[in-house]
N, C-alpha and C positions, 0 to 999 in steps of 0.2 A: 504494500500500500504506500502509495508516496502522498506529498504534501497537497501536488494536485489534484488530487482525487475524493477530499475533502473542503477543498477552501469553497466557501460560499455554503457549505452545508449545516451551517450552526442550530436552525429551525429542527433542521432533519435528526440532526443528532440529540438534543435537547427532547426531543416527541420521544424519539428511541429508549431514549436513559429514564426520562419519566415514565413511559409505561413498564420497564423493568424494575424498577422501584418500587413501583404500586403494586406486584408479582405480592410484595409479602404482606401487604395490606388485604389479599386474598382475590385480587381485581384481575379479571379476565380479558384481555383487550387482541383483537385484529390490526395489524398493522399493515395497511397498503403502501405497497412502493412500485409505482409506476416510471417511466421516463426511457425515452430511446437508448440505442446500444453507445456506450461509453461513456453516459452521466455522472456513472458513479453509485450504479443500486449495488453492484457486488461490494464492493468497498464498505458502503455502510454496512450493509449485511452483515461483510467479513465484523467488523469493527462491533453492532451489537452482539455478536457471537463473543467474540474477546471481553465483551462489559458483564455477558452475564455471564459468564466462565467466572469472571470477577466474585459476582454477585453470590457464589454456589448453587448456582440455578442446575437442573438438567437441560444441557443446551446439546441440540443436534442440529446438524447442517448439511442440508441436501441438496442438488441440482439437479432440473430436468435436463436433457441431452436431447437437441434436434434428430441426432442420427439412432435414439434410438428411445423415441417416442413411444413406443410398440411393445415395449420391456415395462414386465408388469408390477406396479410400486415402485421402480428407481426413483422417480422426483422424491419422493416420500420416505423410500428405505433407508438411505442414509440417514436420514434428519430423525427419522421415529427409533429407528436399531441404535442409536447412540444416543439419544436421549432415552430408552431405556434400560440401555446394554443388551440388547435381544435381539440382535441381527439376524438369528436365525428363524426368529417369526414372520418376516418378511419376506422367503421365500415364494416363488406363486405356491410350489409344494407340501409348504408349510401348514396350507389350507388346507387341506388335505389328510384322509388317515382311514382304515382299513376300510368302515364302515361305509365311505364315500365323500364325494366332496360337502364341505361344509357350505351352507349358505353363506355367501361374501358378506352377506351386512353385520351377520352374526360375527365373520369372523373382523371386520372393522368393528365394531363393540367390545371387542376382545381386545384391541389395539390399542381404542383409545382407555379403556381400562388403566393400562397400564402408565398412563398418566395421572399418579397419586401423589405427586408432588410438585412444588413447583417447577417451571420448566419453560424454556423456549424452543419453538422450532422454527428453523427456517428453510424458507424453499425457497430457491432462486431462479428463474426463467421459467417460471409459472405457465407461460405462454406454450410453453414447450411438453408440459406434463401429460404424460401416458394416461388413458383411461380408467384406470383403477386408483392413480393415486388423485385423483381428479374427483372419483366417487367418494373415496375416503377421505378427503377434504369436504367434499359434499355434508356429508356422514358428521364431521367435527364438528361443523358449523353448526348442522342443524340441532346436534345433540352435545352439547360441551363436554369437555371431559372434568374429573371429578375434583383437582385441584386447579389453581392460578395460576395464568402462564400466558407468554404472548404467544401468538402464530404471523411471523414474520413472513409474508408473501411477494414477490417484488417479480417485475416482469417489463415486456416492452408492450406499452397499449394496443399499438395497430396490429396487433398478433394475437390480441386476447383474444381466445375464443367466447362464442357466446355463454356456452354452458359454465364454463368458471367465472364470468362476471354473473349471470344470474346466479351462481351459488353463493358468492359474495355479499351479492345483496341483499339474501335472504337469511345472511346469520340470524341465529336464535338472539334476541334481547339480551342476554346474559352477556354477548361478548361485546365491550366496549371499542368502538370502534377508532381508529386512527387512521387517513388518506396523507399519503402525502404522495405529491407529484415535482419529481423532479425540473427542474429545467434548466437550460443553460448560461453559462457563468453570464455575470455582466461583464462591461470593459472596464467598469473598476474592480471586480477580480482577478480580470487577468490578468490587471496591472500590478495587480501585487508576485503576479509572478514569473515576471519577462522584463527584462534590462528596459531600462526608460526609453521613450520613444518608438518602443516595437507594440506594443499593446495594442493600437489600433488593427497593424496590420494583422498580427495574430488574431485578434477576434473575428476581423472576419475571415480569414481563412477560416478557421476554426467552428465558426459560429457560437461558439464559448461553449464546445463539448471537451472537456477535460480531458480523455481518450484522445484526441485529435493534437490536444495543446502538450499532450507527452511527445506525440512521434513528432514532432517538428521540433520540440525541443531538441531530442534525441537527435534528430539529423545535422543540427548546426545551424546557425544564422543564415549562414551562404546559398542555403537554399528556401528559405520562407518566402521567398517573393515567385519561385519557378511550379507550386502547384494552386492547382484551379480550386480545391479544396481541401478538407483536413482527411476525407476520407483517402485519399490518394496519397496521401501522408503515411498513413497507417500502412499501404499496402508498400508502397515502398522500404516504409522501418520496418515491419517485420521484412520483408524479402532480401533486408541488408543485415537482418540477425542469422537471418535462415543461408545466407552466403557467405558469411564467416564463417562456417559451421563446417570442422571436417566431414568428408564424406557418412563416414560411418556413423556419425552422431545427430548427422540430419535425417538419415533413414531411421534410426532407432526413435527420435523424435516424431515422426511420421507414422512409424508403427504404434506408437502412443494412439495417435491421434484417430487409428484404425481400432484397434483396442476398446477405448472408452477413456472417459472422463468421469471417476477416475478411473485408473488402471493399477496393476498388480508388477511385481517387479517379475515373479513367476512367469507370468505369463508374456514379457518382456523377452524373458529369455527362452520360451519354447518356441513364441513365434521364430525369432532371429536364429534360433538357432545356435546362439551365442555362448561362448562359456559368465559363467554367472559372474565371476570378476570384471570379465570386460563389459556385461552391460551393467553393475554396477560403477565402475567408472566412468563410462559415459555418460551414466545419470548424473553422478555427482557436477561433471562439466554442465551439464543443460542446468543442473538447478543451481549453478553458480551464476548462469544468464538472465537466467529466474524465468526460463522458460518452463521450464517444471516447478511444482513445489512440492513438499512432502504434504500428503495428506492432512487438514487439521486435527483429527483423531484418532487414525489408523496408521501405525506405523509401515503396515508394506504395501501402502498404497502413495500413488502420484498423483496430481492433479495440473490442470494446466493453468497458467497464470490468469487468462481470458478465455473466453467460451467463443470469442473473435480469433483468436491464436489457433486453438484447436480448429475452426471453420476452415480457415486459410489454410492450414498444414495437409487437410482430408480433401479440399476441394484442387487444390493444384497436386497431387498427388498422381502420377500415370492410373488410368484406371484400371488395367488388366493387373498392376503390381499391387492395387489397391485390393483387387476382387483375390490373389490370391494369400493376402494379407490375411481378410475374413475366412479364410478356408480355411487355415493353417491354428488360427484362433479357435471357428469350432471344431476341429481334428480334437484340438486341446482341451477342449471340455471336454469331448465325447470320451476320452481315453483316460479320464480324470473322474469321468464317471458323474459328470453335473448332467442335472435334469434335461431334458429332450425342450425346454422352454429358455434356460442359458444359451443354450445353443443357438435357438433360431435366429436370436438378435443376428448373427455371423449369417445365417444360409440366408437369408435375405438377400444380404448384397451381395454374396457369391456365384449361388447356383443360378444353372442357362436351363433353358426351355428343355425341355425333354430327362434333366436328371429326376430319374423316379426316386434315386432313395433320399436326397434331399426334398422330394414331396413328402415321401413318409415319415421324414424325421419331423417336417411341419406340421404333418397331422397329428405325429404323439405329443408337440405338443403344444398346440391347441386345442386337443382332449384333455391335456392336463388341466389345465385352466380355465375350462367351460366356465364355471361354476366361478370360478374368484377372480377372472378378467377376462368376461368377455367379449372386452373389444380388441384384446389380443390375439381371440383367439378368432375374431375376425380378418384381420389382418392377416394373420399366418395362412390362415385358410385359401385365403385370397390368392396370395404370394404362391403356394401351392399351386391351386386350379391354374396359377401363370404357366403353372411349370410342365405340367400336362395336361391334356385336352380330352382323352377318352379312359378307360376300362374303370376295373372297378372302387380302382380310389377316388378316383373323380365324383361319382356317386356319393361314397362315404361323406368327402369333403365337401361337397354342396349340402349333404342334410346337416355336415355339422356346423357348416355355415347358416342355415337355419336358424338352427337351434339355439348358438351364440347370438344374430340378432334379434330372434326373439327375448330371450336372456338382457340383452343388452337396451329393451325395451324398443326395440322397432319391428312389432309382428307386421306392419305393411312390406315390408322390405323383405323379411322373413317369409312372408308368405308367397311373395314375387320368386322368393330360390326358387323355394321347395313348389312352387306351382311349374314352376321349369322342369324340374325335377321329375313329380309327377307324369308331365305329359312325354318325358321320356322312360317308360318302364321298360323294363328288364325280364332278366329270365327268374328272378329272386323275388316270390310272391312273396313271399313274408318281408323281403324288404319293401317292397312298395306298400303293402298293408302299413308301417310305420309312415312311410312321407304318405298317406292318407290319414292316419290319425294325427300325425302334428297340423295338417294344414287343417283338417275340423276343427282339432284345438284352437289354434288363432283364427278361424274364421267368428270362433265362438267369445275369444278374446277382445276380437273387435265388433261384437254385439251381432255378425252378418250369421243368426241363426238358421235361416235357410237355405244360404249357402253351403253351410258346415253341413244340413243332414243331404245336400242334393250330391257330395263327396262322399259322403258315406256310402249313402244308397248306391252311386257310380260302382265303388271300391267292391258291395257286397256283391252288385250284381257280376260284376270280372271276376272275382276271387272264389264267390262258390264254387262254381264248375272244375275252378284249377286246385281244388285243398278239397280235400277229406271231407266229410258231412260233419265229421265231432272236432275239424281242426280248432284247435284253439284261439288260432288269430280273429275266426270266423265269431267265434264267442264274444273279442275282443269290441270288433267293429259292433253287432247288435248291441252292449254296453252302451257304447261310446252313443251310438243313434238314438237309445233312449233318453240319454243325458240331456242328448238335444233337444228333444220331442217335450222330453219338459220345462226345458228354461222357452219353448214355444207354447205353452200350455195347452200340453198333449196328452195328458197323462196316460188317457185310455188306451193308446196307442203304444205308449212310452211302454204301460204295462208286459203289450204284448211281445214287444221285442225283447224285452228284460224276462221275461218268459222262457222264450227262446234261448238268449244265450245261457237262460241257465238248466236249461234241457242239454246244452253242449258241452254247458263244466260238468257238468255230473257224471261226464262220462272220465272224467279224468281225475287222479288223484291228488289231493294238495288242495290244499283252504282257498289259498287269494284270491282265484276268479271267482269259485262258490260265492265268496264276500263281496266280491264286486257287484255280482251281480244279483244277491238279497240287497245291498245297502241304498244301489240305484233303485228297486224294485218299493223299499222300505219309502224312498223319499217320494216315488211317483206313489204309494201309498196317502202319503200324507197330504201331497199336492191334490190327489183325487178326494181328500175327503173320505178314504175307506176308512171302517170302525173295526177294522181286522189287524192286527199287529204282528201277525207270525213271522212278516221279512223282516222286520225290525228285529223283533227277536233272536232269530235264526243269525239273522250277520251280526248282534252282539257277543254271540257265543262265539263264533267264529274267530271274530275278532281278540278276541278273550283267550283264546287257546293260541295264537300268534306268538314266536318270541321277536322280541324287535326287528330283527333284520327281517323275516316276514311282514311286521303288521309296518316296516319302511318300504316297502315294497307296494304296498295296500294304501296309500296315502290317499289316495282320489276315492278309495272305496270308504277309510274314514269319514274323509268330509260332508261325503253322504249322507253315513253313518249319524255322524254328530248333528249333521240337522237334522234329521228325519227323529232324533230323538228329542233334539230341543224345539219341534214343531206339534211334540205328540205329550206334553207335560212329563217327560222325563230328565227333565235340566239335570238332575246328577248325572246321570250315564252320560249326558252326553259332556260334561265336562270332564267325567274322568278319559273319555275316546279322545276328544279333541285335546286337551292338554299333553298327553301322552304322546298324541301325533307331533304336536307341535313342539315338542321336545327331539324328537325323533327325526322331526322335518329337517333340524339344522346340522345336520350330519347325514340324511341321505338326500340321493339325485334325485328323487321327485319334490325339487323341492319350491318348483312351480306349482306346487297344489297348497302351498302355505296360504297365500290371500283364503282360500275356501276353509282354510281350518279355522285362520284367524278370525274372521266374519265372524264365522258361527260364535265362537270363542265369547264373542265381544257382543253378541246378539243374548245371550244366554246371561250373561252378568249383568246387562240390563234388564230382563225380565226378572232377576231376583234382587233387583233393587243395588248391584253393586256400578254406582252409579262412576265415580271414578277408576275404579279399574275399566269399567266397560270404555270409558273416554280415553283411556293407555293403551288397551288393545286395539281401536280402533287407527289410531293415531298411527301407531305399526302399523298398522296393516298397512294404512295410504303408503306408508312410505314403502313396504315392501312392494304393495300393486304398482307403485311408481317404477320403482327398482326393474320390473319385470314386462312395464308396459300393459299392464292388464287393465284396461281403460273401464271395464265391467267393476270391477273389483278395486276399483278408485272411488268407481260413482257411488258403489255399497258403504264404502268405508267413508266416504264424507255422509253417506244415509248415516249412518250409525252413530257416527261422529254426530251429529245436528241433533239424533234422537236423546242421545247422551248430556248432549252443548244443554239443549232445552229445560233439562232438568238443574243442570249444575250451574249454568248462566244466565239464564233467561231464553226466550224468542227469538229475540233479535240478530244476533249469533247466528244462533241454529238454524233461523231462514235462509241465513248468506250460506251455509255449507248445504244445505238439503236444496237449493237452487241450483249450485252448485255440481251437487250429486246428479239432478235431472238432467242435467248437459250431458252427463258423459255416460248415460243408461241410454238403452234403446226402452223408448217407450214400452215400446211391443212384447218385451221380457218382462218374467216374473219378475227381475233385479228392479227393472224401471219401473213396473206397478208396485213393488216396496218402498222404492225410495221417492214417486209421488204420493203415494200414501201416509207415510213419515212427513211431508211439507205440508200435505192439509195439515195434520195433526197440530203443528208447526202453528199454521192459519188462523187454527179455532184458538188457540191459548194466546195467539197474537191480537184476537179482538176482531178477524178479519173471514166470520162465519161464511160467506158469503165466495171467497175466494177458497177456500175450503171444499165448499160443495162443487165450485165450477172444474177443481181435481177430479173429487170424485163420479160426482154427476155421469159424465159420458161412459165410463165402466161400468153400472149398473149393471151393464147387462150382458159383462164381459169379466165378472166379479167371480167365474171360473177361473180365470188366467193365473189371480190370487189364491194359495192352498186353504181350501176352506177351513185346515185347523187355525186359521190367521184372519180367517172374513170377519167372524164376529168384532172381533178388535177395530179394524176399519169400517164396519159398518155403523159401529158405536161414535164413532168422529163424526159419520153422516149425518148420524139421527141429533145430535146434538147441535151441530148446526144447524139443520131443519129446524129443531125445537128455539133455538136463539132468532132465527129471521120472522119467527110465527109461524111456520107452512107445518103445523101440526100434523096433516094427513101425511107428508112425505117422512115425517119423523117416524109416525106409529110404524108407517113400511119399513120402516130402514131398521128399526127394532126389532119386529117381527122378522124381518129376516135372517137378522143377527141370533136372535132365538131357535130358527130352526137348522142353521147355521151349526149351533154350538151342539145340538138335541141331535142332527147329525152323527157330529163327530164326537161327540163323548167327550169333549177336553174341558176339563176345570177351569183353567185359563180363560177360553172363550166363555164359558158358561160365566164367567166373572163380569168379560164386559159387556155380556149381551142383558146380566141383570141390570148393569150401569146403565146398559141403553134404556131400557124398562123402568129404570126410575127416575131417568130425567125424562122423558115422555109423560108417567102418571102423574110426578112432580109439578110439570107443568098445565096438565088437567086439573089441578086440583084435590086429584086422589091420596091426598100425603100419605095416609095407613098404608097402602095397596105400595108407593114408593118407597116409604120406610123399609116394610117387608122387600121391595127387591134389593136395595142398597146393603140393608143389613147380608143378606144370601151373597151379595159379590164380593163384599167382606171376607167372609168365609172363605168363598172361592181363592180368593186371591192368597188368603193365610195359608188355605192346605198346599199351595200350589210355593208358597214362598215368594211370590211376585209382591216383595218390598214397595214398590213404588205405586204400582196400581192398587193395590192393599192403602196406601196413603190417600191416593187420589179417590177412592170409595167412600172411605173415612171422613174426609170433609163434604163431599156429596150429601154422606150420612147425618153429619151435625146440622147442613145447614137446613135439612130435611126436616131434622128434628129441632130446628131452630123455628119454623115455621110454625110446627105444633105446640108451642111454647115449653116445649121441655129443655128449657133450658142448660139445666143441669146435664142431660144426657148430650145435650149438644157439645155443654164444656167438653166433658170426658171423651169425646172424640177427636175437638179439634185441640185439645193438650195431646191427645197419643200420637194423631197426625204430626203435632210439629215435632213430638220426638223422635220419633223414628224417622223422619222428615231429618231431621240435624243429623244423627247417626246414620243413613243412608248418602250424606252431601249432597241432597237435594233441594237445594238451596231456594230454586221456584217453588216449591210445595213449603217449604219451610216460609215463607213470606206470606203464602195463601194462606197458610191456618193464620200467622198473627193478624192478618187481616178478616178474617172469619171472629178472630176473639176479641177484635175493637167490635166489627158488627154486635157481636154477644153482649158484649157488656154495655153498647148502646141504645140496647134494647131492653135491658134488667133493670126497674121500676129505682128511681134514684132515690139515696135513701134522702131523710130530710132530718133536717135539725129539730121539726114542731115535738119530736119524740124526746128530745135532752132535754132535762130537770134545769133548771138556772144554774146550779153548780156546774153540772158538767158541759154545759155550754160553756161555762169559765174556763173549765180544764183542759179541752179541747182549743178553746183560743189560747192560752200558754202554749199548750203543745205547740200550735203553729207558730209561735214565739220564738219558739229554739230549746223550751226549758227544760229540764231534766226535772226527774220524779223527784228528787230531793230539793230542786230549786224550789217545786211547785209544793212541796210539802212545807217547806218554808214561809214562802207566801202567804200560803191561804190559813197555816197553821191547821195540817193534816198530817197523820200518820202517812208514812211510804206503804203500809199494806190499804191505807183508807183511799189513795189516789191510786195503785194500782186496781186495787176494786171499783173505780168510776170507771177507770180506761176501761176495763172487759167489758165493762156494761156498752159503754161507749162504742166500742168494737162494735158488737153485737147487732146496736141499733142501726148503727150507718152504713153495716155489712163493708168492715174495713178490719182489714188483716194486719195490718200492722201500723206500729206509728209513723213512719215515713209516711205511708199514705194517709195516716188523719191530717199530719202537716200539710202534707198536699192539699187534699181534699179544703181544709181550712182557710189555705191561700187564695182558692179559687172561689169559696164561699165568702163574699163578703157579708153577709145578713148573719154569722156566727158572732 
């Protein structure tokens, strides 16, 4: 670092030292550092790294690499492996472990764990950052990690891409934010550092880029007036460092630059060839130029002085001595025994069209990496299919080009492969049977449910003829097509394919397909409204006799599983299937089926009134469906999210996510009739009946699409609206329907809100006995069933019921239980509705009057409101303390007042006492 590389920086440095400081005050702060290439961001950089080194921070420091953008966690490995000392978790590999890959977000949760004490990290040419450490920045941001520390970011603007400024900008509140943007020197900067009378000319050569005002420097006086800029400057001084240079020490330097930044002295010496002395003193020569430096942490590693010096050194380089540079480099991992993903960084820029087995080394790995980067394993894939044009890697490599961009959150793109793919089949029926099931799956992703069963049906009709009558693939597809039939609301249908495939497992031994195909069979159960439960049954046993790596295997038949039991009033089982899964989910490959577990997961804690957990799980989820592109399973989780919000925030909230939610559902699916259902809901508690029913209204009569163990619930929204606009005739309907609705299905649950609906209907006739009696029965319902919140929301229905009948007393005792359990649920909108039901109460309870107090204790009473204590007032009036506390009970009694604070009151506001 020299003098120029700081002067003019005093703002910048001052911003840096201060948020490092604040680090033990417990303050969490982002620091942005923008500005073109030779400002001087490395420099600071370098320099906050050396203050909190100072500080005893955990300080780590990392750099992306243009040439090897594609390598998964470099920007990030460095800076995270040495601020934790755990370099070896940052492998892609590391992700990884017998059971299967771990889900990447889990395993960045894992990461930033590891940040439990104070700590800085820096990343330097942010611009430049591979897509995983891009995600895991994503990840930091949104989620902080658990102790105080900066996240030093620094980059060149016109390079940012979009996805790391949007992450940027959406840090979590938590992290205090710091921008600073570089610019260049003024001409009184410069002039502090250029012999008098040059300053002009150097600035503007220069433009007052510090970078620029060294290599002129470096060149001599003699020539400042002979280039047209300072960038020309620079290529000159380095190309008059890089000519001084004996032969041998400008190719070893070169070979660096082929290598990586940093690089290893090892691998210095395999490439070259060299004995290990002699490229050790080579080195030493280069870092006496200060063309290299020693690593700042790692002793056998180099680094290069500029990420400009490195550019120059790879870019004028011969290319064929270049390409056999990278060869020579993955020779040397592969014979060292590094993962088939070290590797590839080298076969990139090596291999020519037609080498297959550096295709193959690209595909192992980019199958390594599915799972924990893959937009690596995009790229590699890619680089591959460059490298050959037909047999049957080709194939492999486009489905797992797929499957990475679906992964990577682009099923349009994903689905463009593999529809390619598709329309080129093969002699390998059970291979095409998969690129027919993933392209359903994302057809279904992106809400095109008719597409996905019109793939299906294609796939069954080609594949019957060519597979066996009991093949199992064959079983597979009918699954899959019922899945579809009923996010179409099909059930009938849905039944009879799920029927069928499981006329086809039965002929084979081994649970999971059985399981698939009871748990699909179990859910179109539920969606039809059947009062029969044997599929249900059946795939919980199933399920149940599973050991993990089976019931991981079974992930999509869980999720099933798990609603179809928490649509049929068995919330336990279905929390212990779904937790279990989702345990399970982060360690095995299917772990695209997590949004389905989570949902359910977070559907289920709010029916039993677990009002913040349900707002945790949901929150995951978005972020996982994010993660994964599951634009269904976004729109659910801001549903659930809003249903959640509603209770714990208010309304208002929860309209902007459940609006939200309805953008990104396809109307036409159950998802999208859940999540417009959830925003009436939204409507009626927002005061806004009317827009409510204009939701549900036009379903009427398409109120199959929704699982009739769930109608009664939104039929109970309908009637209640009706009941609020006046249109009494359309309420009784919407009740009665909800009634036979629940009389159907046998669920306690519905039967809860269909009596709700029935008592705001009688309620409003007039009937209060007839309403009472249903209020009290949802009550019930809702108690046996464990639904905390709707059990609250009965409750005050109940009191104000029984507020009408003047029993007041019975009204109390309802709306006190309502708020408590209202508090201890964190349902903080229900908890405001009963205090406001207990003002109503008590402004209805007959006031008491003063005409009842003796003249004494209208005395004693106005002391009290005085201020005075029983012994002032025993004083006073010349009374025993047992003589005044026997007025006050009386007193009490008369003016039905609990305590003396409220006689005080009470007094203050009586002025005729």
């Amino acid at each position: 670092m020299t003098v120029v590389d700081l002067v003019g920086r005093a703002h910048e440095l001052d911003t840096i030292e201060a948020a490092l400081g604040a680090v033990g005050d417990g303050t969490l702060t982002l620091i942005t550092l923008s500005g073109d290439p030779g400002l001087g961001k490395t420099s600071l950089v370098r320099h906050a790294y050396g203050h909190a080194r100072g500080l005893g921070l955990n300080v780590g420091y990392g750099t992306a690499s243009e040439l090897e953008k594609h390598t998964p966690m470099l920007a990030v490995g460095d800076a995270l492996g040495e601020a934790v000392g755990a370099y070896d978790v940052l492998d892609p590999a590391a992700a990884l472990d017998d059971d299967g890959a771990l889900l990447r977000y889990q395993h960045y949760r894992r990461l930033a764990a590891m940040l439990d004490s104070g700590f800085l990290l820096c990343v330097d040419d942010v611009h430049w950052c591979d897509g995983a450490s891009v995600e895991f920045m994503e990840h930091l941001l949104r989620r902080p990690p658990p102790a105080p520390g900066v996240l030093l970011c620094a980059w060149r603007p016109r390079q940012l891409t979009d996805r790391v400024a949007a992450a940027l900008q959406a840090a979590h509140p938590r992290w205090s934010r710091r921008e600073l943007v570089l610019n260049p020197l003024t001409e009184q900067e410069t002039a502090r550092l250029v012999p008098g009378g040059e300053a002009e000319r150097l600035h503007e050569l220069t433009e007052g880029n510090p970078l620029y005002l060294n290599a002129l420097l470096s060149l001599g006086k003699g020539t400042w007036t002979s280039w047209d800029t300072g960038a020309d400057a620079v290529r000159l001084a380095v190309g008059r460092e890089l000519a001084g240079l004996p032969p041998e020490h400008a190719e070893l330097v070169r070979t660096a630059a082929v290598l990586g930044d940093p690089m290893a002295m090892e691998d210095l010496v395999a490439v070259t060839g060299w004995h290990q002395q002699t490229v050790g003193s080579a080195v030493e020569k280069l870092i006496e130029r200060d063309l290299l430096r020693p690593h700042h942490s790692r002793l056998n590693l180099l680094t290069f002085r500029h990420p400009l010096l490195r550019a120059h050194l790879y870019d004028t380089s011969k290319i064929e001595w270049r390409r056999q540079a990278h060869a020579k480099m993955a020779d040397t991992l592969g014979k060292r025994g590094e993962s088939a993903a070290r590797q590839a960084a080298h076969v990139v820029h090596h291999a020519l069209p037609g080498d297959l087995e550096a295709a193959e080394l690209l595909y192992r790995a980019a199958t390594e990496v599915l799972h924990t980067a893959p937009t690596s394993t995009i790229s590699w894939s890619r680089a591959a299919l460059r490298l050959i044009s037909e047999g049957e890697l080709t194939r492999r490599l486009s489905l797992l080009l797929g499957e990475a961009l679906s992964l990577a959150g682009k099923p349009g793109a994903a689905l463009e492969v593999l529809l390619r793919l598709r329309a080129d089949a093969g002699e390998d029926v059970v291979f095409d049977v998969r690129v027919a099931m993933n392209c359903a799956f994302l057809y279904r992703v992106l809400g095109n449910y008719p597409q996905a069963m019109t793939v299906l049906d294609d796939k069954l009709t080609d594949a019957a003829p060519r597979l066996p009558a009991d093949s199992p693939e064959l079983a597979d597809l009918h699954i899959e097509l019922g899945t579809v039939l009923l996010m179409l609301g099909n059930p009938q249908r849905a039944r009879a394919e799920l029927r069928t495939a499981l006329r086809i497992a039965s002929a084979h031994e081994g649970a999971e397909r059985r399981l698939a195909g009871y748990a699909a069979l179990a859910l179109a159960d539920a969606y039809g409204g059947s009062a029969t439960h044997r599929s249900r049954a059946r795939a919980a046993e199933l399920a149940d006799e599973l050991d993990d790596e089976a019931f991981g295997r079974s992930l999509d038949a869980i999720g099933k599983l798990g609603w179809a039991e928490a649509l049929t009033d068995r919330p336990a089982d279905a929390l212990r299937h779904v937790t279990r899964g989702i345990r399970i989910a982060r360690v095995a490959k299917q772990a695209m089926q997590l949004p389905y577990l989570l949902t359910c997961l977070s559907y289920v804690q709010l029916q039993l009134g677990r009002v913040s957990a349900a707002l945790a799980t949901a929150e995951t989820t978005e972020e996982t469906a994010l993660a994964l592109g599951d634009t269904q399973f976004q729109g659910m989780a801001l549903a659930l999210r809003a249903n959640a919000v509603l209770e714990h925030q208010g309304a208002a909230q929860a309209a902007l996510l459940a609006s939200r939610a309805m953008k990104l559902t396809d109307p036409r699916s159950w998802w999208g009739q859940v999540a417009g259902s959830i925003l009436a809901r939204i409507r009626l508690y927002q005061g806004l009946p009317g827009e409510a029913l204009e939701i549900l209204e036009p379903r009427r009569q398409s109120m199959a699409v929704l699982p009739s163990c769930n109608g009664a619930q939104w039929m109970f929204t309908a009637a209640a609206a009706s009941a609020i606009l006046g249109d009494l005739d359309s309420a009784r309907q919407w009740a009665s329907d909800a009634q036979r609705s629940a009389e159907v299905f046998g669920s306690v649950l519905q039967r809860g809100h269909a009596d709700l609906a029935s008592a705001q209907i009688l309620g409003q006739e007039g009937d209060l006995a007839a309403a009472v009696a249903s209020a009290t029965h949802a009550v019930r319902s809702f108690a046996d069933y464990g639904a905390g919140v709707d059990e609250i929301q009965a409750r005050l229905r109940l009191g104000e019921l029984l507020m009408e009948q003047e029993d007041l007393a019975g009204a109390s005792l309802q709306f006190a239980t309502a708020k408590n359990s209202a508090a201890e649920h964190e349902a903080n909108r229900l908890v405001q509705r009963a205090v406001d039901f207990e003002r109503r109460l008590a402004a209805r309870r007959p006031r008491p009057s003063t005409d009842a107090l003796t003249d004494r204790e209208r005395q004693l009473a106005e002391l009290v409101g005085e201020g005075l204590s029983n012994t002032e007032i025993s004083e006073r009036l010349f009374l025993s303390r047992k003589t005044v506390e026997a007025h006050l009970s009386r007193i009490y009694r008369k003016l039905h007042i609990k305590s003396r604070s409220a006689l005080a009151t009470y007094v203050t506001q009586r002025k005729e006492i």
